[in-house]
C-alpha positions as CSV (number, residue, x, y, z in Angstrom):
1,X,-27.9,-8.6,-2.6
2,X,-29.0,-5.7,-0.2
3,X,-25.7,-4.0,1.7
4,X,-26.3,-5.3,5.9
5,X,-25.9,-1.4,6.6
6,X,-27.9,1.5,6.0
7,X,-26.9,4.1,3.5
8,X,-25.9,6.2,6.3
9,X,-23.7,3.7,8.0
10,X,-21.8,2.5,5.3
11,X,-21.1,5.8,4.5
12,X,-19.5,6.2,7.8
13,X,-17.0,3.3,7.6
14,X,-16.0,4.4,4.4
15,X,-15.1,8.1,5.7
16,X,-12.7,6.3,8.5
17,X,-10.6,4.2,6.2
18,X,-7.5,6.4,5.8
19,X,-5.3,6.2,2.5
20,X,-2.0,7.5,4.5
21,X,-0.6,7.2,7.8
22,X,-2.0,3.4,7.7
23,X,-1.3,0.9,10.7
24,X,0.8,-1.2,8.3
25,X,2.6,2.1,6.9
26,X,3.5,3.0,10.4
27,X,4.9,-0.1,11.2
28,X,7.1,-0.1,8.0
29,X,8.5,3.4,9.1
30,X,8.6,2.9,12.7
31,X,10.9,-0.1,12.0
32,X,13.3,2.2,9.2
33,X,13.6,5.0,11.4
34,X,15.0,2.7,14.2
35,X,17.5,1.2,12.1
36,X,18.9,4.6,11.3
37,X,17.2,5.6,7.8
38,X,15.7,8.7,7.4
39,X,13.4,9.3,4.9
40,X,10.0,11.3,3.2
41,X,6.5,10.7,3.2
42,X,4.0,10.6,0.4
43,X,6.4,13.1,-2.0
44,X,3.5,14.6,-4.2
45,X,6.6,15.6,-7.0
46,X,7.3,11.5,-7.9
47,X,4.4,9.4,-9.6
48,X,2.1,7.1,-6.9
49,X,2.9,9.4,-4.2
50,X,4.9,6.9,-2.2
51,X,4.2,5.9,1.2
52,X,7.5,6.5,1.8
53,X,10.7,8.1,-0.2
54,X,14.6,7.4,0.5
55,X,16.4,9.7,-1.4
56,X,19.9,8.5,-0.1
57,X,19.4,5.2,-1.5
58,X,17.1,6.3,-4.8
59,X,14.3,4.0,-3.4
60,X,10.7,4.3,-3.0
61,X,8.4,2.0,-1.0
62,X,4.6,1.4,-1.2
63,X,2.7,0.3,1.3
64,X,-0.2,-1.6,-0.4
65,X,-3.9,-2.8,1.6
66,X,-4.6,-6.0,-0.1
67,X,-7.9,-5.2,-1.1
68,X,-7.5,-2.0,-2.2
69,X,-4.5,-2.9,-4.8
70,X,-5.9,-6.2,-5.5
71,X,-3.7,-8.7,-3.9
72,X,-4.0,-12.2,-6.0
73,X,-4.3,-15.1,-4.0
74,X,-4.6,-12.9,-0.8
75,X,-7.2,-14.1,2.0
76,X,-7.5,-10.4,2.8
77,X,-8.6,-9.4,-1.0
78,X,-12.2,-10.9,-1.6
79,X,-14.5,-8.6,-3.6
80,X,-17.6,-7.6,-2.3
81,X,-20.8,-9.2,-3.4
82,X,-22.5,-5.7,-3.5
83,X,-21.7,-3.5,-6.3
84,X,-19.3,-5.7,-7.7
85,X,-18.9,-4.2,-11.0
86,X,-18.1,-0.7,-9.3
87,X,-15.5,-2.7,-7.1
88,X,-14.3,-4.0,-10.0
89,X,-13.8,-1.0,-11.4
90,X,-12.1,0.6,-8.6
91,X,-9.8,-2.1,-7.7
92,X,-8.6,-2.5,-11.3
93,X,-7.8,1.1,-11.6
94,X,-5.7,1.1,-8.5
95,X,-3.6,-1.4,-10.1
96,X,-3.7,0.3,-13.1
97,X,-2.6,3.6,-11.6
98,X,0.3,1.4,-9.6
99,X,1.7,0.0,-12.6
100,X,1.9,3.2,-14.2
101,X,3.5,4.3,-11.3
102,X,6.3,2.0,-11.3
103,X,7.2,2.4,-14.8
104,X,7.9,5.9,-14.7
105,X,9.7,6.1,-11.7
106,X,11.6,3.1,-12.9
107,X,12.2,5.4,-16.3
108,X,13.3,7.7,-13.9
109,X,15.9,5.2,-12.2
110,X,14.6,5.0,-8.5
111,X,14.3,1.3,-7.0
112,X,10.7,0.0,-6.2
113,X,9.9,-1.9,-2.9
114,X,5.9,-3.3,-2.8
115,X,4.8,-4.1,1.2
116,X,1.4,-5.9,1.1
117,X,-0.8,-5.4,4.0
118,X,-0.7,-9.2,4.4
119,X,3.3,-9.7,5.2
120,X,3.2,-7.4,8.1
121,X,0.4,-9.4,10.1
122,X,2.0,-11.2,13.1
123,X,3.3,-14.5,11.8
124,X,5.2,-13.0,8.7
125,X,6.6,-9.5,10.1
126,X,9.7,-10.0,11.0
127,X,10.7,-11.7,7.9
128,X,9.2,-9.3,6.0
129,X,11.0,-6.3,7.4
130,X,14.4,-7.8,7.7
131,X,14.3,-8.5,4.2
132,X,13.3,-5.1,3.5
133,X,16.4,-4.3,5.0
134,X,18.5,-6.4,2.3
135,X,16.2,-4.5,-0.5
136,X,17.6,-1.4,0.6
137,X,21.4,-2.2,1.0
C-alpha cells in the first residue's frame, strides 16, 4: 500500500512530532507544579530520560504517546499499514528500551509512575491526575 503523502510531506510531519515538551507532558507538569511539587525535566544522568524527575520523593514519571510505546488495547495505538515491519520494529524497541529503563532505575530504588497519552484526554483527566497525586504521597 502506497503512503497518501509524498515523500516530501511525510517527511514534514514527521520533523514536527516532538519527543519532549509534549501537550500531554505539559499538562502532567502544569498540574504538579500547582499543587506545590517542584521537580526536573528529562535528567539525561538516570536511565529513559524521564519526562519528569522528583527527587524529594525518589520518583520518576514517564509520559508515554500510545503509539509510540505501544499501548495494548489502546484506540490511539494502531500500526500503520505502510512499512509495517519497520513500525514494528520501532515500536518494539521503544518498549524494549522502557523496560530496561524501569529495571534499572528500580535497581536503583526510585519509584516509577507510567502516564499514557490516552488517560489525559478529556473524559479521563481528572481521574488520572488526582490519582497521580496518591502515587506520589
Amino acid at each position: 500500500m502506497a503512503d497518501v503523502h509524498t515523500a516530501l510531506q511525510r517527511s514534514y510531519n514527521m520533523s514536527r512530532i516532538k519527543g519532549k515538551n509534549t501537550k500531554p507532558e505539559m499538562l502532567v507538569r502544569k498540574f504538579l507544579h500547582a499543587n506545590g511539587f517542584r521537580y526536573r525535566l528529562h535528567d539525561k544522568k538516570l536511565p529513559g530520560k524521564p519526562d519528569i524527575v522528583l527527587p524529594k520523593y525518589r520518583t520518576v514519571i514517564f509520559v508515554h504517546g500510545c503509539f509510540w510505546h505501544g499501548h495494548n488495547n489502546c484506540r490511539y495505538f494502531v500500526v500503520p499499514k505502510t512499512r509495517t515491519q519497520w513500525w514494528t520494529d520501532k515500536i518494539n524497541g521503544n518498549i524494549a528500551n522502557d523496560v530496561k529503563a524501569i529495571k534499572a532505575l528500580k535497581t536503583n530504588g526510585w519509584k516509577i509512575i507510567n502516564i499514557w497519552e490516552c488517560d489525559l484526554k478529556t473524559t479521563k483527566v481528572e481521574k488520572t491526575l488526582n490519582s497521580l497525586l496518591k502515587k506520589i504521597s
